[in-house]
N, C-alpha and C positions, 0 to 999 in steps of 0.2 A: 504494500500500500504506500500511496507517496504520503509526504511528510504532511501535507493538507491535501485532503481527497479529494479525486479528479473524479467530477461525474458530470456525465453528458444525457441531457434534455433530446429526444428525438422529436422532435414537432412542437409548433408554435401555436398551437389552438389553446385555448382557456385552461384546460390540465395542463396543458407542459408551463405555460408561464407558470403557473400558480404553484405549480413542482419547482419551478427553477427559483421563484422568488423563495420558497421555503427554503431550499435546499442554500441558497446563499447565505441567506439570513442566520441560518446552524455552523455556518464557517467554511460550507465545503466551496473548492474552485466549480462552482457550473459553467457548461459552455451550453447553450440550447443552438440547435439546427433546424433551422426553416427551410422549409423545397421551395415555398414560394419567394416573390420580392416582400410582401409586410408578414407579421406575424396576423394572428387571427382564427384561422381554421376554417372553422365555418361561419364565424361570426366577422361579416365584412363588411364593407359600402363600398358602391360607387360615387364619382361625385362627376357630375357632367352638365354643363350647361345650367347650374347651378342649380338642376336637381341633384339629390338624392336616392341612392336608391340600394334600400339593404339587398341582402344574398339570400330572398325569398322573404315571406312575413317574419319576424324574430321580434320578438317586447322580450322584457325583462321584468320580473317579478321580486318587488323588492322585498317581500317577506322571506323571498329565499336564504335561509342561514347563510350559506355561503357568497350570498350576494352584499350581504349586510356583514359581514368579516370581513372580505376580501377586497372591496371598493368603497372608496370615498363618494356617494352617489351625490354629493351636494356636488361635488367637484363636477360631475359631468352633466350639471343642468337640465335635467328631467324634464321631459315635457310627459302627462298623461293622460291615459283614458280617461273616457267618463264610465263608472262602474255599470254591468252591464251589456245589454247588445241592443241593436235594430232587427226585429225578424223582419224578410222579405217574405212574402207567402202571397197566395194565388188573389187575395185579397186585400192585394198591398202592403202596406208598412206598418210593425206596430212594436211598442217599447217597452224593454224589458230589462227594467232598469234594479240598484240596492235600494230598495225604499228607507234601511236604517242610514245610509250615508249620503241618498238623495230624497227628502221626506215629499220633494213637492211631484215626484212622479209615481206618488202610489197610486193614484185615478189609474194611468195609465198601464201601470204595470198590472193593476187588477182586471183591466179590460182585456189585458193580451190575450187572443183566441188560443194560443199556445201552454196555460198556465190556468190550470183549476184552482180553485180555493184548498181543495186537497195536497195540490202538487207544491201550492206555494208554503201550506205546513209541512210538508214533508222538507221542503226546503229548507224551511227554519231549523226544522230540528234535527236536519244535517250539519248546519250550519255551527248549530248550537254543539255537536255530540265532538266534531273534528275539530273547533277551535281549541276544544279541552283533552285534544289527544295530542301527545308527543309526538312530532314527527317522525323520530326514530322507529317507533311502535309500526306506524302503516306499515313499512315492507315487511316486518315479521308475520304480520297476519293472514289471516286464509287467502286464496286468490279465487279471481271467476272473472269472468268479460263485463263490461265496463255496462252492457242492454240489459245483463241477467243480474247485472247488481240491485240496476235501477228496479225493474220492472218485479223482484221480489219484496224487494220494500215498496210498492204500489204504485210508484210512479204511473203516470197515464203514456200509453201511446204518442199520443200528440206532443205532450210534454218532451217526452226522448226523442222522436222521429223532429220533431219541429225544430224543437230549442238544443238539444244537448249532442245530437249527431252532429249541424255544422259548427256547434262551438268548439266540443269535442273532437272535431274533421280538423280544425284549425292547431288544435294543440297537440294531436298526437297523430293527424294525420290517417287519420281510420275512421271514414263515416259509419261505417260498420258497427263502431263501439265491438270491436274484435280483442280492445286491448285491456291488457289487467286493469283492474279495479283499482290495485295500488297508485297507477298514475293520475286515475281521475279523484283522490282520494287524495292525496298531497298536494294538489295543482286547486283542487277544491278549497281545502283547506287554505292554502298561500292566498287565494284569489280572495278569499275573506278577512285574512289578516291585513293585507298591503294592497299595494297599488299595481297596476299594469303598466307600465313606461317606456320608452326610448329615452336615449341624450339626443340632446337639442344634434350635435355634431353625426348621427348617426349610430349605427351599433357596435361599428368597429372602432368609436371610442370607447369601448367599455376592455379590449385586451391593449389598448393602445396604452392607457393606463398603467392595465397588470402589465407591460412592457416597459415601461419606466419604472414603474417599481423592482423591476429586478434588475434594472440596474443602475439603480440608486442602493442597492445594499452588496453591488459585486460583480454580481451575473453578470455574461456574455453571453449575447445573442447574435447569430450570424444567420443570416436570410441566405436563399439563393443556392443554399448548401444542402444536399437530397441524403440523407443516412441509407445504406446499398443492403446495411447486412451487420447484427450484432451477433459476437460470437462469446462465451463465456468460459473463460481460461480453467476454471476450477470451480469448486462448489459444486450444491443443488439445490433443488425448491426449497428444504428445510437448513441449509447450513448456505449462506451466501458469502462462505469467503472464495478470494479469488478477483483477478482482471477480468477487463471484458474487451475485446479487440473490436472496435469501430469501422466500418469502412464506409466511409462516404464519397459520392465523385470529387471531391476536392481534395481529400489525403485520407491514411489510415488513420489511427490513434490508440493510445492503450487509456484505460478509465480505471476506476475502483469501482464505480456502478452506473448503469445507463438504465433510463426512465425512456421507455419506450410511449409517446404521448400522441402516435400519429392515429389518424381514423383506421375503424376497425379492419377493414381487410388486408391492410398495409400493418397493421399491427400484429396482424395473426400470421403471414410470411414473414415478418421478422421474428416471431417468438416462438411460433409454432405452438401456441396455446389454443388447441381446439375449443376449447368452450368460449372463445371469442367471436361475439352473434356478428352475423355477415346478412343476412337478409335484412333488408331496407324500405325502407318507407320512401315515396317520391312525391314530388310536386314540382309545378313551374305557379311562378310569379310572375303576371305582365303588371308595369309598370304604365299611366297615363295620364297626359295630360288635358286638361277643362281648362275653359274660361275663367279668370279669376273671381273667385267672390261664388260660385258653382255649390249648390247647396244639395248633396245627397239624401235629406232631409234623415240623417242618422248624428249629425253633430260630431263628438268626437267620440261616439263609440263606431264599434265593430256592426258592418251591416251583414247579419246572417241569413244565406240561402236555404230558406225551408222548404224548397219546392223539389231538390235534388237534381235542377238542370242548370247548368252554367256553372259560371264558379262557386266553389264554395264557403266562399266570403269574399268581401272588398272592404279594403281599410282606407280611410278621408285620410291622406296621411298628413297634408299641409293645416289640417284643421287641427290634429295633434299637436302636430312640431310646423309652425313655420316656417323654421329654418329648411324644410325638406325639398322649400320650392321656392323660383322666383317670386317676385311680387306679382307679378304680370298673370300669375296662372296659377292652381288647382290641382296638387297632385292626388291619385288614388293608385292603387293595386286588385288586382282579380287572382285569388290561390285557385289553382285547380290542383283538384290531389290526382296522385296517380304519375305514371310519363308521359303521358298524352300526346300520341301520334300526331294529332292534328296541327297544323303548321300555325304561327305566330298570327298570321293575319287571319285563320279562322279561329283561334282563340278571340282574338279582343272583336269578331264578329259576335261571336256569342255573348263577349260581357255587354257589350253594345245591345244586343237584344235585349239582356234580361234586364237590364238598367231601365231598357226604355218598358218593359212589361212592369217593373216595379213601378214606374213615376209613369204612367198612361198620359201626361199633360204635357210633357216634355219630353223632344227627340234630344239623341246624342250625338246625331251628325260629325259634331267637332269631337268628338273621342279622338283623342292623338296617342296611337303607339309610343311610346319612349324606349321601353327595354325589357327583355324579358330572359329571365333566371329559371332554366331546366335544373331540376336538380337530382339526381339522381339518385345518391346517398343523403336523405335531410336528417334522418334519425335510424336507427337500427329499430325492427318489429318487435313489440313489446308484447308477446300473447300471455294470457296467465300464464302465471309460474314459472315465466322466464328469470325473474331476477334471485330465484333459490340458484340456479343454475350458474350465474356470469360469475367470470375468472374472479380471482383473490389479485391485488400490487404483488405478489408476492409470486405469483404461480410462475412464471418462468423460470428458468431452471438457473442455479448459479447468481451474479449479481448485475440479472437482469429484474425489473421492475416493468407493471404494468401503470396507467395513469391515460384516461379517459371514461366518457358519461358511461362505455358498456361493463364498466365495472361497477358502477351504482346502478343510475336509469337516464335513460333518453332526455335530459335538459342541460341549464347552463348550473342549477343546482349541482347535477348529478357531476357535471365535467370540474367544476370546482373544487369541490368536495372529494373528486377522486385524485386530484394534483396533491390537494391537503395530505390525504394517506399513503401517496407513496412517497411523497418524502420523508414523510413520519417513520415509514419502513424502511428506508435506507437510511436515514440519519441512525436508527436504532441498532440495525447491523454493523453500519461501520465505526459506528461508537462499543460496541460489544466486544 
């Protein structure tokens, strides 16, 4: 081992920063390696023509533990939702808002076709039972699909099919409600405690950030730099002593421990830790511009698709965050989940339809394309009982380290929180 420990960061996404700034801050030399030019991962922006435009829909959840440890959130100027959504349905627009955090749209939210007097107690008294549960506890618990959770505690049809499939579709990417209970269980709970947010600058301020903090306490970060191949000189899963030989296309290197932090399939050929989830969740993002002063009549919440044609949500995003657009113009997005064969200019045809089916008084004509984000990997498949299953920081063999969200779950929570523990576990080894 060298006389201060040499450990090297593979990837530049939210875990690896949040690894490299721990791992500095404990004494050791980190070097972190980015394949790309900025750090980030999957948390990015464009900035063109003095839009905005994140790397698909992405907020940030400030209740998030790790979101409230790991970022100065004043520092990055918050712009927020308003609590709630706008349903779109065959019957037009209607809102579906917090009555305890917004008292004056309880008319409205009592009227919504989507929301029984039943559904809205059942509501409360989810609301009530998960504020008073430890976050830790959720993932311990029993698992089941996110439709059979609802619909055995009595939720209504309508309720789930209406309201909870596109909001649901939006955060986990499964209108299906296919996916564990646990994440609508956590994301539930967060969404009650905190707020919904961006920074004013975009989403790729929030690792731009965790990248000045890690090197303000040490850390070296080199962009541009692709790690090829980690090899572990000695050791195994349960005794991590021993080098680890680096190869990158820029030089080889020798390390005392390397934090493997790239996305899952790039992380499973360098480790070769099978239990690391490879099936994905997709969506494209078109990006557009309106006229300035363009009223979606949703405000600054989220306008949700209950009809299950078109996309399945549009965010006002200039009504959120100003900053997102000139003055002169109106920016919004359309998520379609899925890859969606269909080419760019029959997508924003179809937002353009449904737009104009939602608002019957007003054409879209001037819908102007800006930019549109296929994604192929946005999240790893979360079906019950996957997360008994995902890798340990520790499961590589020797003094290799794992550190990404499919070590906890599918957020920026989950990618945090797992930077946090594999440094914990290499600091712990190499102090041993």
């Amino acid at each position: 081992m060298h006389s201060t420990p040499q450990v090297v960061v593979a990837g530049g996404g939210l875990a690896g920063l949040v690894a490299a700034r721990h791992l500095a801050a404990a004494g050791t030399d980190v070097t972190l390696f980015e394949r790309r030019e900025t750090t980030g991962g999957r948390v990015r922006t464009l900035e063109r023509d003095g839009f905005r435009f994140d790397r698909g829909f992405q907020v940030c959840f400030t209740a998030y533990p790790a979101v409230r440890r790991e970022l100065d959130l004043t520092a990055l100027h918050l712009r927020r939702f308003a609590p709630g959504a706008t349903v779109a349905g065959p019957d037009g627009l209607s809102t579906l808002a917090d009555p305890l955090r917004e008292p004056g749209t309880i008319p409205a939210t009592l009227s919504n076709p989507y929301v029984s007097a039943g559904d809205a107690l059942r509501v409360a008294r989810l609301w009530y039972r998960l504020r008073r549960t430890d976050p830790g506890d959720i993932f311990a618990g029993d698992d089941e699909r996110i439709d059979d959770f609802l619909r055995n505690r009595g939720f209504s049809d309508r309720f789930i099919e209406g309201f909870v499939a596109p909001f649901y579709g939006g955060i986990t990417l499964d209108r299906s409600l296919a996916t564990s209970r646990r994440v609508f269980e956590y994301t539930f709970r967060t969404l009650a405690a905190g707020e919904t947010v961006v920074p004013a600058a975009g989403m790729e301020a929030i690792p731009a950030q965790l990248a000045d903090r890690v090197r303000e306490v040490g850390g070296t970060i080199r962009t541009d730099v692709t790690v090829e191949s980690v090899a572990a000189d000695g050791g195994d899963a349960s005794d991590s002593a021993g080098s680890v030989t680096v190869e990158t296309d820029a030089e080889p290197l020798e390390a005392d421990a390397v934090v493997v932090a790239t996305d899952p399939p790039t992380a499973r050929d360098l480790t070769g830790v099978e239990s690391i989830p490879t099936a994905a969740r997709s969506c494209v993002t078109q990006y557009y511009a309106l006229p300035a002063g363009t009223d979606l009549g949703t405000g600054r919440r989220l306008l949700l698709n209950a009809t299950g044609r078109g996309p399945n949500h549009v965010v006002p995003h200039s009504a959120v965050a100003p900053e997102y657009a000139p003055a002169d113009a109106t920016l919004i997005s359309a998520t379609y989940l899925g890859e969606q064969p269909a080419s760019d200019e029959d997508l924003a045809e179809r937002t353009r339809r449904s737009l104009e089916s939602w608002s019957p008084n007003r054409e879209f004509d001037d819908l102007e394309t800006l930019h549109t984000e296929r994604i192929p990997f946005a999240q790893f498949d979360q079906p019950p009982g996957i997360h008994d299953r995902l890798p340990d920081a520790r499961d590589p063999a020797g003094s290799v380290y794992l550190a990404g969200d499919y070590t906890q779950w599918s957020s920026i929570q989950g990618a945090m929180e797992s930077g946090r523990r594999a440094a914990e576990a290499v600091i712990d080894d190499l102090s041993g």
